[in-house]
N, C-alpha and C positions, 0 to 999 in steps of 0.2 A: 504493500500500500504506500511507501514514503515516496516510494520511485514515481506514481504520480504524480510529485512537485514537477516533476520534468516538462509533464505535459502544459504547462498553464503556459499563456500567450507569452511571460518572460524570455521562456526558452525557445520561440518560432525561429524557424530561419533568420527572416530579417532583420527582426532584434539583435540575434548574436551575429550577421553578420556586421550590423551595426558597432555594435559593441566592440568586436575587433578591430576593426580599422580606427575607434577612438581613442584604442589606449598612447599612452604618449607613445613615442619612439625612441629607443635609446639613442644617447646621444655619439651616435659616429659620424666623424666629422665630416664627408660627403653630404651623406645626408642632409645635416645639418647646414651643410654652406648652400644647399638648393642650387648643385653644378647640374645635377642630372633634371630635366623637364619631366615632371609626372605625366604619362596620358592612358587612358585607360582608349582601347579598341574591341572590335564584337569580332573579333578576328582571331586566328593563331598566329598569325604571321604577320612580318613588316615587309614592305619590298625596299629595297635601296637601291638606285643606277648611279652609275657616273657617266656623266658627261663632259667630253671635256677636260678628264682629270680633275671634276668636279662632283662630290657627290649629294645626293638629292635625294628626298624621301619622297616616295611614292604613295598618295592617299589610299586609305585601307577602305576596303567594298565588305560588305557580306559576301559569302561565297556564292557565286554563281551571279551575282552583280557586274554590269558592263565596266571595262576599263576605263582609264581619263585615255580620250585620242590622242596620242601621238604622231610626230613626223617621220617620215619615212627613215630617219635616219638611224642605223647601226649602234645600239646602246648596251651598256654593261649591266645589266637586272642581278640583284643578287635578294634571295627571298632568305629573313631571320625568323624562325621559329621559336614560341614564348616558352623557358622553360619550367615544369610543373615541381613544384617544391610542395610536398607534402607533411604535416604530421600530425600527429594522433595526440587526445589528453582524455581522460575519464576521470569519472567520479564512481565512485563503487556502490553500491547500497548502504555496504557498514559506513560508511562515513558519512551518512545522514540518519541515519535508521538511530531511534533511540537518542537521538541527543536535543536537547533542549538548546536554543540560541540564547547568544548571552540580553539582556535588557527588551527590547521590545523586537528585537528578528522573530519573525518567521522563520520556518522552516524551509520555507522557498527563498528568503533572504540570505538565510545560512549557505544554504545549498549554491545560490549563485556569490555568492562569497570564496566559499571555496575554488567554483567554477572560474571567477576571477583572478584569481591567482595562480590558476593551473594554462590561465589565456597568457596571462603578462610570461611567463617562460617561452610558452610556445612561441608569440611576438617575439621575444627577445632576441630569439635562434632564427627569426627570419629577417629580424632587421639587422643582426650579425652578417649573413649569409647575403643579405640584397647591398651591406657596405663592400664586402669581399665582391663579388662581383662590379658593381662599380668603378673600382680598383681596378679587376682587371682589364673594363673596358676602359677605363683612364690609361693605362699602360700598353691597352692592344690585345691581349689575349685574355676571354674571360674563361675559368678553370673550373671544374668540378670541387665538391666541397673537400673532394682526398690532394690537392695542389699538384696533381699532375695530371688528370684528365679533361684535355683542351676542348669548350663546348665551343667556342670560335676563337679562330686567331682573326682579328678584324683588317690587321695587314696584309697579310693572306687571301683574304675574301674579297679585297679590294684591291689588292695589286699593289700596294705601297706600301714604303718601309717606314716605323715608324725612328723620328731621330734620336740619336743616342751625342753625346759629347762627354770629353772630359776636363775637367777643370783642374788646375794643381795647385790645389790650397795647401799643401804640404811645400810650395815655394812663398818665400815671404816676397819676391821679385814678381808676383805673377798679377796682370793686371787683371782685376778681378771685375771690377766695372766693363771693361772695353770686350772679356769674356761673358758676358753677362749681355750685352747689348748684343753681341753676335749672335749669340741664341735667339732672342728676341725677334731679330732680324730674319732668322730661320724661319719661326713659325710666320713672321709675316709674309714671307715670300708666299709659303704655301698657302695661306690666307687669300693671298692675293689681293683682291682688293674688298674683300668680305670686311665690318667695320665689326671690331672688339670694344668690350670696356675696359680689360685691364690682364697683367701679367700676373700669376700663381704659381707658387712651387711649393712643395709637399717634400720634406724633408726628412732623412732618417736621422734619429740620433746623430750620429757621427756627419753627417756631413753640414747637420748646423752648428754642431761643434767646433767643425772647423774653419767654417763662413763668420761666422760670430768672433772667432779668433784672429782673423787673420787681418794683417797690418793696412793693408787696403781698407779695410771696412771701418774697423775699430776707429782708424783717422780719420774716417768721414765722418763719423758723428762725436771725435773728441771735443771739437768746439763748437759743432751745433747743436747737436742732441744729444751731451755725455752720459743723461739720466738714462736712456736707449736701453744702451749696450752694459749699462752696470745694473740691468734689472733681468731677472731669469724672464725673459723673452721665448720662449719655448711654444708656449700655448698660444700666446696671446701676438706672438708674428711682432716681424718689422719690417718696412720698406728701403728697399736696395735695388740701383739703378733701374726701376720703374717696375717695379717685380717684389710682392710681397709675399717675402718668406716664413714660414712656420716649419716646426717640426708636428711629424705625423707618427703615432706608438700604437697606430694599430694590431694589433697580433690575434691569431687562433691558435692555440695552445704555441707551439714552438714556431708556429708557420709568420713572420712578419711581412705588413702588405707591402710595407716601401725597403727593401733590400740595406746591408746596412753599406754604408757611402754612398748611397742612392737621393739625386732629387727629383720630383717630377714638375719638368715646366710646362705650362699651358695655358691658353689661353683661355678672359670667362667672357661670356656675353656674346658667344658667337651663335648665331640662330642655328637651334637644331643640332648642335654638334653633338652636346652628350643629353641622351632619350633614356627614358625611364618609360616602357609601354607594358600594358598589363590587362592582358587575356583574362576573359569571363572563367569560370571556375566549370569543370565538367557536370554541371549539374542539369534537370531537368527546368529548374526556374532562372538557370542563369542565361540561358543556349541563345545566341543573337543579342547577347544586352551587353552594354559596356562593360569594363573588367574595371574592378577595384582592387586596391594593392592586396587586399585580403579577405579571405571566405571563411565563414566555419558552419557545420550541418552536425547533425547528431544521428546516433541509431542505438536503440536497445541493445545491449551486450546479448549472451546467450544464456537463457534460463532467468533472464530480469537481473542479473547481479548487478550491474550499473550501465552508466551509459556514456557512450564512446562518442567524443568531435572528432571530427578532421579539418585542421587549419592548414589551412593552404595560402600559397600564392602566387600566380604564373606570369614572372615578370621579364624581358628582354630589357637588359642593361645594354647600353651601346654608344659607340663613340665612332660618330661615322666620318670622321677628318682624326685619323690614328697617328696619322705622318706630319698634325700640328699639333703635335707633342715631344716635348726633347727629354731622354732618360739624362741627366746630369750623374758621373762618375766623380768624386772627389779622387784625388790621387795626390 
């Protein structure tokens, strides 16, 4: 009998899918800096073409929907498919059965109390899993959740390489500006004449350690901004020739996203570069409707012992200019 708290309108679809997509998001710093564009499509797929050595997203149809007409001319079509990240949380019987809620809960209060807190973990692992991805479409290749199984290399898919440089902050002789502006300049080319708001880099430990140290930098802000560089700057970034640097400490268990002597430059504000699209969930009530970054559905366990969600999310992270990004090497 407790197991009927489940039933009540609380627990419908809508509601918990509601619910899920409210809870806050853990704070990884992609996410958080809103590089990637959210869109939700009734679709599984993205089409991408270059043109040009330009590339371009192609508006998403329903299946079996006519195309946008195009001109006769010979194009590079490349279709990305959204991928299904699944998992599971229950609540058992025993763990409602026979307990009184503390003050004025209900039992269906209690019950989705619990429920709540077994949502925020499952969230937790997939706003982990959608920054890790992210990542790798920021770098070109995004990776299965074991860091070797490559679900697209976007340079590869695209025919471009993305840029790599190295820097020698381990010389106190090394103009660190006039390297800094050359990179810059890199992504601009490819840019072309596409307009930016500004320059980013994503740093690992060690090579803001050595950016921050080095005789270059340190003199440029000893008599402008000394207060700068004599405050742990780590989280909270500084600006160096036109390119605002932070360190980045992401990790999953041993696995770190930014390599150590690793920066990631690139640019932000450029239309459509980096996408965040997210496919309808396999359900009967979702089939043709837009996708939201997260679903959750329930079913009876077996024998009534409790009852099982499944939180999902089917999201294509992607960076479709892979080759306006430069890997920065400290050496």
């Amino acid at each position: 009998m407790m197991l009927n708290v489940f039933g009540s309108d609380a627990f419908h679809f809508t509601k918990l899918v509601a619910a899920i997509n409210l809870i806050p998001h853990q704070p990884t710093r992609l996410g958080q800096m809103g590089l990637f564009r959210p869109e939700g499509i009734d679709t599984l797929t993205v089409a991408i073409e270059m043109e040009n050595n330009v590339l371009t997203l192609v508006p998403t149809a329903s299946r079996g929907a006519p195309g946008v007409v195009k001109g006769l001319e010979r194009r590079n079509l490349r279709d990305f498919r959204t991928v299904h990240l699944p998992q599971r949380v229950s609540v058992m019987a025993d763990e409602v059965a026979n307990l009184r809620a503390f003050g004025s809960e209900t039992e269906e209060e209690l019950a989705m109390g619990r429920l709540n807190k077994k949502m925020a973990v499952a969230r937790r692992d997939l706003d982990i899993t959608h920054e890790f991805q992210r990542m790798g479409a920021l770098k070109g290749i995004v990776y299965d959740a074991d860091g070797t199984t490559v679900i697209y290399n976007f340079g590869t898919e695209f025919g471009v390489t993305p840029g790599t440089a190295n820097i020698a902050l381990s010389n106190t002789a090394t103009k660190v500006l006039q390297e800094v502006i050359a990179n810059k300049g890199t992504i601009e080319d490819v840019l072309g004449g596409v307009a930016y708001q500004g320059m980013h880099a994503l740093c690992s430990k060690e090579f803001f350690a050595a950016l921050t140290s080095h005789p270059a930098v340190t003199e440029t802000y000893k008599y402008q901004m000394g207060q700068v560089l004599r405050q742990d700057r780590r989280y909270t970034g500084f600006e160096f020739g036109g390119v605002f640097w932070e360190e980045y400490r992401g990790t999953v268990g041993a696995q770190r996203f930014v390599a150590a002597n690793k920066a990631l430059l690139f640019p932000t504000g450029v239309p459509d570069m980096f996408m965040s699209y997210f496919s309808p969930a396999p359900y009967m009530e979702t089939v043709n409707t837009v996708g939201l970054p997260f679903y959750m559905k329930a079913k009876n366990m077996d024998y009534d012992t409790g009852v099982e969600w499944q939180v999902q999310s089917n999201p294509l992270h992607i960076n479709t200019r892979p080759n306006a990004v430069v890997e920065l090497t400290a050496t």
